[in-house]
C-alpha positions as CSV (number, residue, x, y, z in Angstrom):
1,X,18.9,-36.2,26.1
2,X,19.5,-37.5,22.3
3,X,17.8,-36.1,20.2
4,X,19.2,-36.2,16.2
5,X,18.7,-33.7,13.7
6,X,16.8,-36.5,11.9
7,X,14.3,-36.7,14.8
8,X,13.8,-33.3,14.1
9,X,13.5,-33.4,10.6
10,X,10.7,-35.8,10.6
11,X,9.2,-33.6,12.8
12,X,9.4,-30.6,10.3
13,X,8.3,-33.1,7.3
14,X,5.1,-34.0,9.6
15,X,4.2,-30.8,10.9
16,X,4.5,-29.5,6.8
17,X,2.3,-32.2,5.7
18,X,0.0,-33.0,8.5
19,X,0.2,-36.4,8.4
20,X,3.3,-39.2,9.0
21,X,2.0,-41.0,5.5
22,X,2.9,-38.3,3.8
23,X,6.1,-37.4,5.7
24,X,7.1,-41.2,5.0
25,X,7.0,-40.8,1.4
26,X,9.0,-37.6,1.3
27,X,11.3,-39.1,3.3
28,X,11.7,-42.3,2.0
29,X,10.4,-44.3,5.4
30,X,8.2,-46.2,6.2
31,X,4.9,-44.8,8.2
32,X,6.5,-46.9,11.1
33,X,9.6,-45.7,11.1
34,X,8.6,-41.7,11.1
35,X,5.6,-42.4,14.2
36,X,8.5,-44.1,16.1
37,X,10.4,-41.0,15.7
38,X,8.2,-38.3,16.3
39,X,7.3,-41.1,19.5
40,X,10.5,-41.0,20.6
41,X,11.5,-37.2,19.9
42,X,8.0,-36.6,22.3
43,X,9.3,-38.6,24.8
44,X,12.1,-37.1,25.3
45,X,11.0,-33.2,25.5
46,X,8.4,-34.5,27.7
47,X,5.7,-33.2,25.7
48,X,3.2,-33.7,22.4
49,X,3.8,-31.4,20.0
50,X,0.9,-32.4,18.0
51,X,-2.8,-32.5,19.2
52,X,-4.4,-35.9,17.4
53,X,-7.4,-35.2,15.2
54,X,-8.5,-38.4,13.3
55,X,-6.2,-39.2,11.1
56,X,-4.8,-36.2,11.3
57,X,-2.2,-34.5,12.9
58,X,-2.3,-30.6,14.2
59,X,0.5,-28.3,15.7
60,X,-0.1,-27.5,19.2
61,X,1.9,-24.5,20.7
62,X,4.7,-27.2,21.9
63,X,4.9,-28.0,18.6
64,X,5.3,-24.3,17.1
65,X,7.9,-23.4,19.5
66,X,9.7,-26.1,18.4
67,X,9.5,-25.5,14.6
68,X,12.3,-22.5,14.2
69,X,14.6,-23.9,16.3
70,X,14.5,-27.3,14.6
71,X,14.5,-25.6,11.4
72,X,17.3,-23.5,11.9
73,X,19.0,-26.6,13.6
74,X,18.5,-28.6,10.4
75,X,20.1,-25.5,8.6
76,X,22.9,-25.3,10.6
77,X,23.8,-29.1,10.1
78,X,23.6,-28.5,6.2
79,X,25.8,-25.6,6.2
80,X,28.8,-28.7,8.3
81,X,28.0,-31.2,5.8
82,X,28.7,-28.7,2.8
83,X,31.5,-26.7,4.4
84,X,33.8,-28.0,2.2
85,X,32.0,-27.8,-0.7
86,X,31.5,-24.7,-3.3
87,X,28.1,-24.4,-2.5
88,X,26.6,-23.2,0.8
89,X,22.8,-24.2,0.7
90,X,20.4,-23.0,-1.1
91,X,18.7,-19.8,-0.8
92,X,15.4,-19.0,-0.7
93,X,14.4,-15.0,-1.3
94,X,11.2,-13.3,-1.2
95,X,10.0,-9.8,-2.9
96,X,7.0,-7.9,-3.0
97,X,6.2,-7.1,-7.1
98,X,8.5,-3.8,-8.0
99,X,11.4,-5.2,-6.0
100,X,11.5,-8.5,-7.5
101,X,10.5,-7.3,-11.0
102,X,12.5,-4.1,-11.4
103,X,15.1,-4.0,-8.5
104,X,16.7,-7.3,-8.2
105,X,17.5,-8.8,-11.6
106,X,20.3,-6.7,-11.8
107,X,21.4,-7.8,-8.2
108,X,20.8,-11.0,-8.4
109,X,22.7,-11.3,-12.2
110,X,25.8,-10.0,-9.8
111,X,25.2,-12.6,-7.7
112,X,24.8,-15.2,-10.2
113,X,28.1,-13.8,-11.7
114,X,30.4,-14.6,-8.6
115,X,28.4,-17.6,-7.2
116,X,26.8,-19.4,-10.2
117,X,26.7,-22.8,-8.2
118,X,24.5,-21.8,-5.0
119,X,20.7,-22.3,-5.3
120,X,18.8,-19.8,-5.4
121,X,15.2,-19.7,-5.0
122,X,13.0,-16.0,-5.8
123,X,9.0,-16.1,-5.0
124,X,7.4,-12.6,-6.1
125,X,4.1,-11.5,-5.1
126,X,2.9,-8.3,-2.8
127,X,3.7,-7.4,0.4
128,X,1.1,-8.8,2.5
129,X,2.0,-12.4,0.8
130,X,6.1,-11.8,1.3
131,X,5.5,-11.4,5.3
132,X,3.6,-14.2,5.5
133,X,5.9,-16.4,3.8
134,X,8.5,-14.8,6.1
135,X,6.5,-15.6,8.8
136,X,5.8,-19.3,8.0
137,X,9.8,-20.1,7.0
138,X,8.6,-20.6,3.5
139,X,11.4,-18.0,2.7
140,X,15.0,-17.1,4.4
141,X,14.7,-13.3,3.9
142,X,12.1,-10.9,2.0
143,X,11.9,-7.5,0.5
144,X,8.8,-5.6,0.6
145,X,7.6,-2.2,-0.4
146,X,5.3,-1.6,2.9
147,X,6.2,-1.3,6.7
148,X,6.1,-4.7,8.5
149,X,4.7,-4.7,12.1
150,X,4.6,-8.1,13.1
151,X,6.6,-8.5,16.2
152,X,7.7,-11.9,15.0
153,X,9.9,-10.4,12.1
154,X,13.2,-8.6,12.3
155,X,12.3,-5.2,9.6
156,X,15.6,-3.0,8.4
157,X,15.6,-0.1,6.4
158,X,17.1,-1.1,2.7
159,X,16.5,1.5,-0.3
160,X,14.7,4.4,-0.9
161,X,12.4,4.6,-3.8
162,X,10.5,7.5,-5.2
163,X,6.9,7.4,-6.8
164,X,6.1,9.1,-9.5
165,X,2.5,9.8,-10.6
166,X,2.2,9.9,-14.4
167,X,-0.2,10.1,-17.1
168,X,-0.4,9.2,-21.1
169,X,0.6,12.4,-23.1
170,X,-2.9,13.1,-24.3
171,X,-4.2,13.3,-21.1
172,X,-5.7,17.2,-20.6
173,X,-3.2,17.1,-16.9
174,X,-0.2,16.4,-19.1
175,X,-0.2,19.9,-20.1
176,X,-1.0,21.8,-17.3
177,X,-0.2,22.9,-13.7
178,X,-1.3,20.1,-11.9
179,X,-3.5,20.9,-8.4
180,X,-4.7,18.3,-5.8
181,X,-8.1,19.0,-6.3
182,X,-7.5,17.9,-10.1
183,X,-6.0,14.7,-8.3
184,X,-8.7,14.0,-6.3
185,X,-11.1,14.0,-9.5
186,X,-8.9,12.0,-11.9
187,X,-10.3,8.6,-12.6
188,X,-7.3,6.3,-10.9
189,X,-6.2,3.0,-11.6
190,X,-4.2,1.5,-8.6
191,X,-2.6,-2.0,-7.3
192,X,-4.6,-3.9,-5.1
193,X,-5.2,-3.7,-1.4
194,X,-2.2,-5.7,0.3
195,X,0.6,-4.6,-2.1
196,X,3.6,-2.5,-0.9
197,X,2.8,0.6,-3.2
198,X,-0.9,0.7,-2.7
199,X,-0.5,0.7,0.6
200,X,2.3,3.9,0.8
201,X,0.1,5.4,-1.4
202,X,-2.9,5.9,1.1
203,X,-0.7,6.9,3.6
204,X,1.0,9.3,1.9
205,X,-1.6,10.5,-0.8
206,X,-4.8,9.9,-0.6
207,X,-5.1,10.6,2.8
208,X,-4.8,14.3,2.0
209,X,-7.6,13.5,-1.7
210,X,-10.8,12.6,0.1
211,X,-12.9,11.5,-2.2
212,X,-10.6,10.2,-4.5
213,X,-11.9,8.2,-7.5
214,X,-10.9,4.4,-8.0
215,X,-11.6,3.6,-11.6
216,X,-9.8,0.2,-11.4
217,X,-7.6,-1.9,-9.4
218,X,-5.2,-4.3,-11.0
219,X,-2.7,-6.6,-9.9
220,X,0.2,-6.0,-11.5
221,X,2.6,-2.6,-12.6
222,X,2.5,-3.8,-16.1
223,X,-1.4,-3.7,-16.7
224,X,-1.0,-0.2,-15.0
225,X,1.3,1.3,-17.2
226,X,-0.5,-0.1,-20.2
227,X,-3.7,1.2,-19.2
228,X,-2.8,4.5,-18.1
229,X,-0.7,4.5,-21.6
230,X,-3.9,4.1,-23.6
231,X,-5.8,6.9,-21.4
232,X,-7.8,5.1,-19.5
233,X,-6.8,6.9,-16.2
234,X,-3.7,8.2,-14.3
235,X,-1.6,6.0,-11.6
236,X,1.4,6.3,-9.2
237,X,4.2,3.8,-9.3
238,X,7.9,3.8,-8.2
239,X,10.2,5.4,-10.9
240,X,12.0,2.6,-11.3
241,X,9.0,0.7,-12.9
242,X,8.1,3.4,-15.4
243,X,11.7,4.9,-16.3
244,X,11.8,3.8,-19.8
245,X,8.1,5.0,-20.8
246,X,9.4,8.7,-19.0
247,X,12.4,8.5,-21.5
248,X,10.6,7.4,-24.5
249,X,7.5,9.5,-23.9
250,X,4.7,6.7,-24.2
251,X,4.2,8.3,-20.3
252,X,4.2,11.1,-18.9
253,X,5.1,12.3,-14.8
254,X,3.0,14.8,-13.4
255,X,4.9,17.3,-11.3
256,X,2.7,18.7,-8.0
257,X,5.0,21.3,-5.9
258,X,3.6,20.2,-2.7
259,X,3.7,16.6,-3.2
260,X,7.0,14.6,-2.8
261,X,6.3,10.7,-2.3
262,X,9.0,9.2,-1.3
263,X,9.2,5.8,0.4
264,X,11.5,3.2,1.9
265,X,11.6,-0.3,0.6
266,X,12.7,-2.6,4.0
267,X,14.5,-6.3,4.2
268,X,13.3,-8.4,7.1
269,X,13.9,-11.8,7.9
270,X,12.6,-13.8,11.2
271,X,13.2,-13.3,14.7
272,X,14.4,-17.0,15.6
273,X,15.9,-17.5,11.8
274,X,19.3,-18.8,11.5
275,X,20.9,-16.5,8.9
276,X,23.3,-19.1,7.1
277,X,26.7,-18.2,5.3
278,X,24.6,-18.4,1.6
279,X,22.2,-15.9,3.1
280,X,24.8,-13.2,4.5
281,X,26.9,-13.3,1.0
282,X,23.6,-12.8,-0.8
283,X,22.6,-9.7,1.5
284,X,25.8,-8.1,0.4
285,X,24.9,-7.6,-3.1
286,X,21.5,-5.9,-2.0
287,X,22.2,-2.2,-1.3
């Protein structure tokens, strides 16, 4: 068998775009040239790893078995062809809202300190959409606020974070002893369905406030904070994210002696990943 890591990234380029025109152009060969090698790479596994539809080319489960291993393959050749460079590939990282808003900067500015040649690549949006980019290789490694149950994912424990629910300092609760049942009536305005946070929250508090009322979802911690600010309702969100409006004032937490949400923020990366050099020295700044 000879297959060559260019046989297997055509293969990757093809299976990306769906189609070996536009696998062509991002390589810079001709439609000929990429179909001969996808051809050949077939006939030597034995197998298609695409079912023909049309014009158009779809993955078949040859063809998704294939896909890590080729990828990480294709990684691993990078990391010999730049071993004696200063830079070790780029990286790409994923994190869920808080985490890549109000946790990392300050790791990655470390980072950037000691390695300011290596790529670096940061995609933020919630939870649900970090896994799935995980999932689908579109990132090396991601940070996420929720638990990740896909058996296709590696998931370790990585920081705790606590949540603090907080109101403007007009509210009637900001001066008072504060009762669930006075949580269970508040008008709330939450993160949407999918994110880390929302997601700890109906686990770990509104389970025990049925009857709860949603005044408004929104999709980011900002519009939050600047809503509950101006009285419109009361919210829950990690510390971190509302630290400086606790120190100033413009917020204030709401204390409940039962209630103690505390949650842990996880790193996962995939099963059949290759974890390159770049991606080990950036894990060591994150703890």
């Amino acid at each position: 068998m000879r297959i060559t890591l260019r046989q297997l990234e055509v293969f990757t380029e093809v299976l990306k775009s769906g189609s070996t025109t536009q696998a062509s152009q991002l390589l810079a060969l001709s439609q000929s040239a990429v179909s001969a090698s996808l051809t050949d790479l077939e006939g030597q596994l034995g197998v298609q790893l695409f079912d023909r539809v049309g014009k158009r080319l779809v993955t078949n489960e040859h063809g998704r078995l294939l896909y890590p291993k080729a990828l990480a393959l294709l990684e691993q050749g990078l990391e010999v062809e730049q071993l004696f460079k200063k830079e070790m590939g780029a990286v790409r990282l994923a994190a869920s809202t808080t985490i890549g808003n109000y946790i990392l900067p300050e790791v990655l500015a470390g980072y950037r300190h000691d390695h300011p040649d290596i790529p670096l690549e940061l995609f933020i949006s919630n939870t649900e959409e970090i896994i799935k980019s995980v999932m689908e290789f579109r990132a090396d490694v991601g940070l996420i606020e929720g638990v990740c149950h896909s058996p296709e994912l590696i998931s370790k424990a990585w920081l705790k974070d606590e949540l603090v629910i907080f109101v403007s300092p007009q509210n009637p609760l900001a001066n008072k002893s504060v009762s669930l049942k006075d949580l269970r009536d508040a008008p709330w305005i939450l993160r949407e369905r999918g994110s880390g946070t929302r997601d700890v929250l109906d686990q770990l508090l509104f389970a025990h406030l049925p009857g709860f009322h949603i005044l408004m979802e929104l999709g980011n911690s900002e519009a939050i904070k600047h809503a509950v600010r101006y009285g419109i309702g009361i919210s829950c969100l990690s510390r971190r994210v509302i630290e400086e409006q606790l120190e100033n004032g413009t917020l204030v937490e709401l204390k409940i002696d039962e209630l103690h949400l505390e949650r842990t923020l996880y790193l996962i990366y995939h099963r059949q990943k290759h974890i390159s050099s770049a991606i080990t020295n950036l894990l060591s700044y994150c703890h």
